[in-house]
DOLUMPA-249271 format. One record per residue: residue number from 1; residue in one letter; x, y, z of N, C-alpha, C in turn. Coordinates in steps of 0.2 Angstrom, whole numbers, plus 5000, padded with zeros to 4 digits. Atoms other than C-alpha are relative to their C-alpha. Example, Ala and Ser with C-alpha at 12.3 -4.5 7.8 and 13.67 -1.06 7.14 Angstrom:
% DOLUMPA-249271
<r num="1" residu="a" n_c1="5004" n_c2="4994" n_c3="5000" ca_c1="5062" ca_c2="4978" ca_c3="5039" c_c1="5004" c_c2="5006" c_c3="5000"/>
<r num="2" residu="s" n_c1="4996" n_c2="4994" n_c3="4999" ca_c1="5068" ca_c2="4995" ca_c3="5036" c_c1="4996" c_c2="5005" c_c3="5003"/>
% end
This chain:
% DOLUMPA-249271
<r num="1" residu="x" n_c1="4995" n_c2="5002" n_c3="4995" ca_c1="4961" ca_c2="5011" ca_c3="4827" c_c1="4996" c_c2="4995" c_c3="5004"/>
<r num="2" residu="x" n_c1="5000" n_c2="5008" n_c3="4995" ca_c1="4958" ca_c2="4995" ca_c3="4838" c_c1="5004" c_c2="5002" c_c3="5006"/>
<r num="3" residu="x" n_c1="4998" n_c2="4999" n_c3="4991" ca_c1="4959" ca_c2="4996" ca_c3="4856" c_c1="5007" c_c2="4995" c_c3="5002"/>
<r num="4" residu="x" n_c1="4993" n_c2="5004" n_c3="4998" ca_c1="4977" ca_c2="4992" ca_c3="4862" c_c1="5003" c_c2="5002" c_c3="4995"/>
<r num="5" residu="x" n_c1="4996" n_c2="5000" n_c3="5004" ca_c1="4986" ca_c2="4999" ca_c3="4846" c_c1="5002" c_c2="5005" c_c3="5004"/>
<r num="6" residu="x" n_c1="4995" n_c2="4992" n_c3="4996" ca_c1="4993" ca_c2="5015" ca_c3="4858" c_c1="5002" c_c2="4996" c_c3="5004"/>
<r num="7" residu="x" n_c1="4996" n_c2="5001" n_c3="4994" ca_c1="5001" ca_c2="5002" ca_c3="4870" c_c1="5008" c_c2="5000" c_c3="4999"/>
<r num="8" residu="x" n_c1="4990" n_c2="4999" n_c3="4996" ca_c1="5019" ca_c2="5005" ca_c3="4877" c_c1="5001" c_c2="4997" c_c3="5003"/>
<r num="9" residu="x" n_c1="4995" n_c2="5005" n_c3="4995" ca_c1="5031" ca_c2="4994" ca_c3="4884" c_c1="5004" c_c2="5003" c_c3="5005"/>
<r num="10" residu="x" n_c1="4996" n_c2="4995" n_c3="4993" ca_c1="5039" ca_c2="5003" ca_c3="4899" c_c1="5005" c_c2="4992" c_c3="5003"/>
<r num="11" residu="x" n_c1="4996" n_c2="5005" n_c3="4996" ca_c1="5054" ca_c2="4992" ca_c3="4905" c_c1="5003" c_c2="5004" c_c3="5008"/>
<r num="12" residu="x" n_c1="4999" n_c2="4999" n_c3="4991" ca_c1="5057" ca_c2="4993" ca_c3="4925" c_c1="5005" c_c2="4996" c_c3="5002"/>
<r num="13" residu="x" n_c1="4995" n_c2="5006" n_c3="4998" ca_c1="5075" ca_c2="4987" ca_c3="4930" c_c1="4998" c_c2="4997" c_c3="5006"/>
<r num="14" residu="x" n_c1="5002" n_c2="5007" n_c3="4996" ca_c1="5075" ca_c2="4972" ca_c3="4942" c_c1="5001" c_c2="5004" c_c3="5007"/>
<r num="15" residu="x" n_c1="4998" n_c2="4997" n_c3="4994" ca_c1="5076" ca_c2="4977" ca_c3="4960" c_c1="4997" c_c2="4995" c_c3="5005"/>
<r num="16" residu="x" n_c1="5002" n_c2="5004" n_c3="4996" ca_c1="5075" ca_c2="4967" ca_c3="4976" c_c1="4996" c_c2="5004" c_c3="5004"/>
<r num="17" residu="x" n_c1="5005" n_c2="4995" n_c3="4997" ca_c1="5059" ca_c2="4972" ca_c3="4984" c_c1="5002" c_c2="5000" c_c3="5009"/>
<r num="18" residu="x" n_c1="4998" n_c2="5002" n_c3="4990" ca_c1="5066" ca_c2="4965" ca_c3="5003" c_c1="5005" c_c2="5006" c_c3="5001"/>
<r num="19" residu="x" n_c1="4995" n_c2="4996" n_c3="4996" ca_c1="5081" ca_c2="4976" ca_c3="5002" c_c1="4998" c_c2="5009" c_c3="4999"/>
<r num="20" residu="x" n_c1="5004" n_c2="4996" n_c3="5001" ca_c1="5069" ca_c2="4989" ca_c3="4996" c_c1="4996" c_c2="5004" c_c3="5007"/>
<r num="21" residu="x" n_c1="5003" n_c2="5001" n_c3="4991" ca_c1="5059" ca_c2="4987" ca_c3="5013" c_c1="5002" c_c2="5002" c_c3="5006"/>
<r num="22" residu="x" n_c1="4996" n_c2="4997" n_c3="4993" ca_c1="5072" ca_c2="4988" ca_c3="5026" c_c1="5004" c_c2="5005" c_c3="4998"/>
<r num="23" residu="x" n_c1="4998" n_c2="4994" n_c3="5001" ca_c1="5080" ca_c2="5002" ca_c3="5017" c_c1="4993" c_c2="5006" c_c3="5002"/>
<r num="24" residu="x" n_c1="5006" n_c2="4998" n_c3="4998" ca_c1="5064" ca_c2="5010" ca_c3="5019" c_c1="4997" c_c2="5001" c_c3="5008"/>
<r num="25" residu="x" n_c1="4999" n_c2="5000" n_c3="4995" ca_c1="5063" ca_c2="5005" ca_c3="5037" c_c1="5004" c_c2="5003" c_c3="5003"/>
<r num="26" residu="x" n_c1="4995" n_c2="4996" n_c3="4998" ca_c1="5078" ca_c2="5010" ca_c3="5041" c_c1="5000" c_c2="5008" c_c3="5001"/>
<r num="27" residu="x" n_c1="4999" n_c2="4993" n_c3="5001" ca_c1="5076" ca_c2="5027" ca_c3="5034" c_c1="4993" c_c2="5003" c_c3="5004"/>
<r num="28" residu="x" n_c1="5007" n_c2="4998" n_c3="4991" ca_c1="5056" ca_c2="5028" ca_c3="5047" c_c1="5006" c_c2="5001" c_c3="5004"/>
<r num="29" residu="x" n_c1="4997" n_c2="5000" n_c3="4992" ca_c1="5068" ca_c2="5024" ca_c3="5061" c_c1="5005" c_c2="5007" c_c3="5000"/>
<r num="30" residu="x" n_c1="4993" n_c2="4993" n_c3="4999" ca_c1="5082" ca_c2="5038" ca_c3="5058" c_c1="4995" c_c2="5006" c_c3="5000"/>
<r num="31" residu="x" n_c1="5003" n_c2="4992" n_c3="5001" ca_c1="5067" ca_c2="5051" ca_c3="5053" c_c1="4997" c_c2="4999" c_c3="5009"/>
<r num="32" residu="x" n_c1="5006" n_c2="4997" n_c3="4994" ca_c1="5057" ca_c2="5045" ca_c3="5069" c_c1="4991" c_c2="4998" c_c3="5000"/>
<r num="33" residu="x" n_c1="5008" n_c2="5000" n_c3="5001" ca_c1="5040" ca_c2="5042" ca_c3="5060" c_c1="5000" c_c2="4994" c_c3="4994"/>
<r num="34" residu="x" n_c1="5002" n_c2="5005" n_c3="5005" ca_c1="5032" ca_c2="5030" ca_c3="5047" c_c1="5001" c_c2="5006" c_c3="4994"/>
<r num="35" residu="x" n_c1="5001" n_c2="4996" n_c3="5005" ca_c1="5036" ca_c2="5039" ca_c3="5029" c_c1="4997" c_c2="4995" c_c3="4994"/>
<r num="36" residu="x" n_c1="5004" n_c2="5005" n_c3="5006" ca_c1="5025" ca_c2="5035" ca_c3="5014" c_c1="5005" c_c2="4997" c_c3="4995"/>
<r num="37" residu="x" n_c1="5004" n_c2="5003" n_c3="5001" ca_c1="5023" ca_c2="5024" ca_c3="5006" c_c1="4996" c_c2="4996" c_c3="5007"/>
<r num="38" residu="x" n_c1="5002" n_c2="5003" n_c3="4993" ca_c1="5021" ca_c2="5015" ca_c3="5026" c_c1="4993" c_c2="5003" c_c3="5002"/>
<r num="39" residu="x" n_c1="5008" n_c2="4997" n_c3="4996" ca_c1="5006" ca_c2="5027" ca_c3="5029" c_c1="4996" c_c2="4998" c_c3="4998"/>
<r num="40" residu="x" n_c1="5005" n_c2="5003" n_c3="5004" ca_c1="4998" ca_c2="5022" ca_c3="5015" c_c1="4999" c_c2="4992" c_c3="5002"/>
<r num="41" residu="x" n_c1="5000" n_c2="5006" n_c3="4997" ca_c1="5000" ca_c2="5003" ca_c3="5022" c_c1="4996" c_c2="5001" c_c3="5004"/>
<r num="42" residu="x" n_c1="5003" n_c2="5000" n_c3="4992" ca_c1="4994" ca_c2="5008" ca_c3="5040" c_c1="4993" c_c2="4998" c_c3="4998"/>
<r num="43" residu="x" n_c1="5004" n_c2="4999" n_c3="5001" ca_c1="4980" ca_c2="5015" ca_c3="5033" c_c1="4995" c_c2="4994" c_c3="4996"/>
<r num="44" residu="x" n_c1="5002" n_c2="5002" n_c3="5002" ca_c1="4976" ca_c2="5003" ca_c3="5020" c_c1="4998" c_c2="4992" c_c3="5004"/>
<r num="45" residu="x" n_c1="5001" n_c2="5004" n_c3="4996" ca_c1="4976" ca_c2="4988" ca_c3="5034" c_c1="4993" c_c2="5002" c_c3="5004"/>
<r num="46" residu="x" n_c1="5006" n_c2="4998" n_c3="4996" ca_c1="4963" ca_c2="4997" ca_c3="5044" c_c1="4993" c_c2="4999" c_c3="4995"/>
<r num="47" residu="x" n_c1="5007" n_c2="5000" n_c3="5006" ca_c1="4951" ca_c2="4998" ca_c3="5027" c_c1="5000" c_c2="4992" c_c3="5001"/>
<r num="48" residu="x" n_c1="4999" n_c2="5005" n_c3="5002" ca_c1="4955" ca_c2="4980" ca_c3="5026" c_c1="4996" c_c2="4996" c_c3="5007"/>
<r num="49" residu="x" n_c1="5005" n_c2="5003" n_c3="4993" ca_c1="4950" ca_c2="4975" ca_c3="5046" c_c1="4994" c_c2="5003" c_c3="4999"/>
<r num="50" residu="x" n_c1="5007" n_c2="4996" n_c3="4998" ca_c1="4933" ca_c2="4987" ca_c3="5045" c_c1="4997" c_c2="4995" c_c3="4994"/>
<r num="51" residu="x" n_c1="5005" n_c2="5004" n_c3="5005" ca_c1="4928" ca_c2="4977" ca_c3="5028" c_c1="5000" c_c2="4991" c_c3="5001"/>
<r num="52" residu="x" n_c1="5000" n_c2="5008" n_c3="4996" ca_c1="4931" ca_c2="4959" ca_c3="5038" c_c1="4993" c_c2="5003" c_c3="5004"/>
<r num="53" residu="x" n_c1="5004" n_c2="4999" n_c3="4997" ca_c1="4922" ca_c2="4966" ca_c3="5052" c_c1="4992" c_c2="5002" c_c3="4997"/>
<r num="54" residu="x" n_c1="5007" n_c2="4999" n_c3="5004" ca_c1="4907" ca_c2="4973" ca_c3="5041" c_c1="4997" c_c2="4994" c_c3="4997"/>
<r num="55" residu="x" n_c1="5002" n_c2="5008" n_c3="5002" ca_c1="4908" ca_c2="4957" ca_c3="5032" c_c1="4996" c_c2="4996" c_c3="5005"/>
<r num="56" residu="x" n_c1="5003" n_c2="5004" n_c3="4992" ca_c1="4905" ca_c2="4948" ca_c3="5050" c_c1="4993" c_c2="5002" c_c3="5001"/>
<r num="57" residu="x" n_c1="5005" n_c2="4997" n_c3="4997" ca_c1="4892" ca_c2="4958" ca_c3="5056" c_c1="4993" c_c2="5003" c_c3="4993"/>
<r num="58" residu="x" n_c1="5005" n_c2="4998" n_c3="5003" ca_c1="4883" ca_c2="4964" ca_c3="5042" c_c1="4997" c_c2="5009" c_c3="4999"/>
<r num="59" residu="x" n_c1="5003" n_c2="4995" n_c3="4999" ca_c1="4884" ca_c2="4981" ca_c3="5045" c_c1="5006" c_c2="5007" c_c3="4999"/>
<r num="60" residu="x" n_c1="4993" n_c2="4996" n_c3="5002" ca_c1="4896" ca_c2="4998" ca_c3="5040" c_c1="5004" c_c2="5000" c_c3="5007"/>
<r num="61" residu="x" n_c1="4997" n_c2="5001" n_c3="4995" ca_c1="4908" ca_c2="4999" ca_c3="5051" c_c1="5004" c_c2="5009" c_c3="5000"/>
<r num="62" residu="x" n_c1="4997" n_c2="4995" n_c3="5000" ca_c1="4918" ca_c2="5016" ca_c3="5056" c_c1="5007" c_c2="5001" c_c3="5000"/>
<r num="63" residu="x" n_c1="4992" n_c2="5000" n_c3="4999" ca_c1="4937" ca_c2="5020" ca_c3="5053" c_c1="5002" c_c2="5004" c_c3="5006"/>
<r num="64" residu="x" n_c1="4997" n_c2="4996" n_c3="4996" ca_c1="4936" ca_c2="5033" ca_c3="5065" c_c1="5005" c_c2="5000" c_c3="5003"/>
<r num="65" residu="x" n_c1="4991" n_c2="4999" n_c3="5000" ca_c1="4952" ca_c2="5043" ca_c3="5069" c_c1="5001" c_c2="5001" c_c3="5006"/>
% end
């Protein structure tokens, strides 16, 4: 067997990712809180500033909560 003879094609219908977004917003705002996937966001923006900052400086940097 050759690598790649077990792929599957999975078809994913079309969706608009913007009305995906504010629906998603919307339904934070009626709970009150950020619901994931948004956390996952937060979070993943804060990884993203600390590895700029490390880059800059040269040095690890802390996420501390």
């Amino acid at each position: 067997m050759q690598r790649g003879d077990d792929q599957q094609v999975e078809e994913v219908p079309p969706t608009d990712q913007f009305v995906a977004e504010a629906e998603h917003f919307a339904r934070s705002v009626r709970a009150g809180k950020l619901l994931p996937p948004a956390e996952d966001g937060t979070a993943q923006a804060r990884v993203i500033e600390a590895l700029y900052a490390s880059a800059e400086t040269g040095r690890a940097v802390s996420l501390g909560d």
